[in-house]
N, C-alpha and C positions, 0 to 999 in steps of 0.2 A: 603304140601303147595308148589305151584309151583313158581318158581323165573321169572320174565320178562328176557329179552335179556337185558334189559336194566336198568334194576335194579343190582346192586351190595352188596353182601355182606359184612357185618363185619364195620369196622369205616373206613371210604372217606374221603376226603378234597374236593371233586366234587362240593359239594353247591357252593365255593366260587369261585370266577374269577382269578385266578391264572395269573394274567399279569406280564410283569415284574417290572410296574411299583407299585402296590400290593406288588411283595416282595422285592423291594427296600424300599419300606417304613417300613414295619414290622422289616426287619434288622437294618433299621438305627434306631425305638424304641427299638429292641435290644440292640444294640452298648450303645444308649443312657444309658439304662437301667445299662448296664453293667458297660460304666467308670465312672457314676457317687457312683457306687455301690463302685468301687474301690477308687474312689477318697473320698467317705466318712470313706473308713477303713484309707487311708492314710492321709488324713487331716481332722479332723473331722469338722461337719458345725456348726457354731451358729449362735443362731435367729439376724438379722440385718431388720433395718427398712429405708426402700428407698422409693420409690414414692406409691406405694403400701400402704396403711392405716393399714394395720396390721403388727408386724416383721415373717418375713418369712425367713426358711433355704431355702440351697441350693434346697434339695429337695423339698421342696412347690413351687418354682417357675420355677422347672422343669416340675411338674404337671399342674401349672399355662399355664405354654407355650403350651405342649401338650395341654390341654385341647382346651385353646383359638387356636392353629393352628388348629386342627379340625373344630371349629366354622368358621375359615378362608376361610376351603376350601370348605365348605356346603353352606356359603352364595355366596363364586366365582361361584359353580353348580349354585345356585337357581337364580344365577342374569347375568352371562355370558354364553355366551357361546364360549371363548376362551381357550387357553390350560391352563391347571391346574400348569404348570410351572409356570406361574405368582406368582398364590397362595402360590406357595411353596417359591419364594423368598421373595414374602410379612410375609409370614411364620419363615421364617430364620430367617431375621430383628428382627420379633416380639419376637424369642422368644430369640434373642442375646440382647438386649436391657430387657428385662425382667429378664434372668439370669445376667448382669451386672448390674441397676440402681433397679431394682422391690423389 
């Protein structure tokens, strides 16, 4: 079977758009991922109930935030067309205020 010029073998990362601003994001869900990992061996979380209708740990309203900052920056696409910095500060906010009061 014959290979294109432009086809590549074996496993790529090609599909995705490797920007820099792409892997600034994935590192900072890293990072995220990471000291919240360590800060649960070092403090452990219990469930508390803040504005949020259910009690939720630390970690539910880390996922909480991620979750909703993604929804943040899908509807900035669908409805601006400014730079996606905004989103990410309206983003911060959201999800500083959710890991403190949520």
């Amino acid at each position: 079977m014959a290979v294109n010029a432009t086809q590549e073998e074996g496993f790529t990362l090609a599909w995705m758009a490797w920007t820099q601003p792409v892997a600034i994001f994935f590192i900072c869900i890293a990072l995220m991922l990471v000291v919240f990992g360590v800060l649960q061996f070092v403090m452990p979380t219990y469930e508390r109930k803040g504005f949020l209708p259910v009690p939720t740990t630390r970690g539910d309203r880390l996922f909480m935030s991620l979750l909703g900052s993604a929804y943040i920056h899908l509807i900035w696409l669908a409805f601006s067309d400014a730079s996606l910095l905004m989103a990410s500060g309206i983003s911060i906010v959201y999800a500083a205020v959710m890991l403190r009061w949520g």
